[in-house]
C-alpha positions as CSV (number, residue, x, y, z in Angstrom):
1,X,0.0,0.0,0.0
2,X,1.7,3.6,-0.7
3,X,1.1,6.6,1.5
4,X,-0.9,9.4,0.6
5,X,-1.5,13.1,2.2
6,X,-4.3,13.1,4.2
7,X,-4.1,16.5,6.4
8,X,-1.7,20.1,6.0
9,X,-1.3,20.5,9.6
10,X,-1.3,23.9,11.3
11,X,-0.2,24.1,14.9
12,X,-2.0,27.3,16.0
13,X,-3.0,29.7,18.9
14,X,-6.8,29.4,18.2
15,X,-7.5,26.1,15.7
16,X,-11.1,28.0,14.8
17,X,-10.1,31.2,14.2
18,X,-7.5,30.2,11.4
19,X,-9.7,27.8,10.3
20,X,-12.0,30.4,9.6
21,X,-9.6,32.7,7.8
22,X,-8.4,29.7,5.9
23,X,-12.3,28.6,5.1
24,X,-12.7,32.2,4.2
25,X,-9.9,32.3,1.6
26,X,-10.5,29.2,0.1
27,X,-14.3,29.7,0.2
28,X,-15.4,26.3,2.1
29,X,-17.1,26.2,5.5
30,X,-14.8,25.2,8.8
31,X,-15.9,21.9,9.2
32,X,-18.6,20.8,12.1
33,X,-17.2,20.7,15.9
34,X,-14.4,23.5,15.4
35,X,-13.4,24.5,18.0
36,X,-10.3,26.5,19.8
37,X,-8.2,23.6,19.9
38,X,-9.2,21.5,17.2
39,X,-10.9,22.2,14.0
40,X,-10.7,21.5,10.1
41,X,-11.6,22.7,6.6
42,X,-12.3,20.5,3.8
43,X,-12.9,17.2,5.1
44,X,-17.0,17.3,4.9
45,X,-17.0,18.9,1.2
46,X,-14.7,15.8,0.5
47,X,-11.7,18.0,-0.5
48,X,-8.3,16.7,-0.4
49,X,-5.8,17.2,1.3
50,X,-7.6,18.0,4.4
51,X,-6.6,21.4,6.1
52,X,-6.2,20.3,10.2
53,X,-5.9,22.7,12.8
54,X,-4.6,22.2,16.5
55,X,-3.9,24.5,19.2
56,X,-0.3,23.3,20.8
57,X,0.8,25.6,24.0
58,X,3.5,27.3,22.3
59,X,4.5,27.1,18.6
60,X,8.6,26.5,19.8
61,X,12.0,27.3,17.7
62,X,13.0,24.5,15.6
63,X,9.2,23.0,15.2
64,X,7.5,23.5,11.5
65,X,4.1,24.7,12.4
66,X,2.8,23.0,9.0
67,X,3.3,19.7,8.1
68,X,2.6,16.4,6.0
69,X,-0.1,14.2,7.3
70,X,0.3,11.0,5.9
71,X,-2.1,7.8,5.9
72,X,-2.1,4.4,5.0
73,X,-4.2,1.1,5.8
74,X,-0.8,-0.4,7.6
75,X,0.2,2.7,9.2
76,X,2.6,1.2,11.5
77,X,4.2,-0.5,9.1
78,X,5.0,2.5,7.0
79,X,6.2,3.8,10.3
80,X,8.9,1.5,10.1
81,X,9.4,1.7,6.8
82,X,10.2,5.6,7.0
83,X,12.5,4.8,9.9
84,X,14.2,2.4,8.0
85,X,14.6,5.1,5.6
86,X,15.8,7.4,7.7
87,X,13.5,8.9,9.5
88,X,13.5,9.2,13.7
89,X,9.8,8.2,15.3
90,X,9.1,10.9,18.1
91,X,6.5,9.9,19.5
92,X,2.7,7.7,19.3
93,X,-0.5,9.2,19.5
94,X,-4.1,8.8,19.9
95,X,-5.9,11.9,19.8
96,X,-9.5,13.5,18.4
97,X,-10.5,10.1,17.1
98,X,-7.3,9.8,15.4
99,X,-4.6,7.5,15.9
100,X,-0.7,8.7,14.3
101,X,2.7,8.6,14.6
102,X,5.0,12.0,14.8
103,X,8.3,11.4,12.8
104,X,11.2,13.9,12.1
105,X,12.8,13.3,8.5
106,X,17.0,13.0,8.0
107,X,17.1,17.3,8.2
108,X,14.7,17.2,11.2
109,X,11.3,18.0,9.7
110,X,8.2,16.4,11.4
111,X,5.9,14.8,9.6
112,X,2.9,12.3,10.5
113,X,1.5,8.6,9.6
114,X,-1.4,7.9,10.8
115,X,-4.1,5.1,10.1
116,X,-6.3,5.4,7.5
C-alpha cells in the first residue's frame, strides 16, 4: 500500500479562528465541531488534502508549524518503513478520534503517519 497526504497541519494559537480565515480564503465552510483547539476545513466537502488545525501551548523554535499528514491502511508499518529510511519516530499518538505517529525526516522536519 503507498502513502498518501491526508491532512496540511497547522499548529496554531486558536484552531477555529484560522480555520475560519483559511475557510474564508478558500471559500469552504470550517468543518462541524471547530473549536479553539481543534478544527478542520475540507474534510466534509470531501476536498483533499484536508486542512487540520490544533492549538499546541507554544509554537517552539525548531518546530514547523505546518506539516505532511500521511495515511495508509498499515500505518505502522510504514512507520517502520520511514524509519528504516531514515527517519526518527518521536512519539505515538491517539488523539481526536485519530490515531498517528510524529516522525522527524533525515534534516529534522516532522511529519505524521497515521491510520487510514
Amino acid at each position: 500500500m503507498t502513502l498518501s497526504i491526508a491532512n496540511v497541519t497547522f499548529d496554531c494559537e486558536n484552531a477555529g479562528a484560522l480555520a475560519g480565515f483559511w475557510a474564508e480564503l478558500l471559500e469552504l465552510p470550517v468543518d462541524e465541531e471547530a473549536s479553539e483547539f481543534f478544527a478542520t476545513v475540507g474534510r466534509a466537502s470531501g476536498r483533499s488534502p484536508v486542512l487540520m488545525f490544533i492549538q499546541v501551548p507554544d509554537k517552539t523554535p525548531g518546530k514547523n508549524v505546518v506539516h505532511l499528514d500521511l495515511h495508509a491502511p498499515q500505518w505502522r508499518e510504514q512507520v517502520e518503513r520511514a524509519v528504516a529510511l531514515g527517519a526518527k519516530h518521536i512519539a505515538d499518538f491517539d488523539e481526536y478520534g485519530q490515531q498517528w505517529a510524529t516522525l522527524a525526516d533525515p534534516e529534522g522536519n516532522l511529519f505524521d503517519i497515521g491510520a487510514a
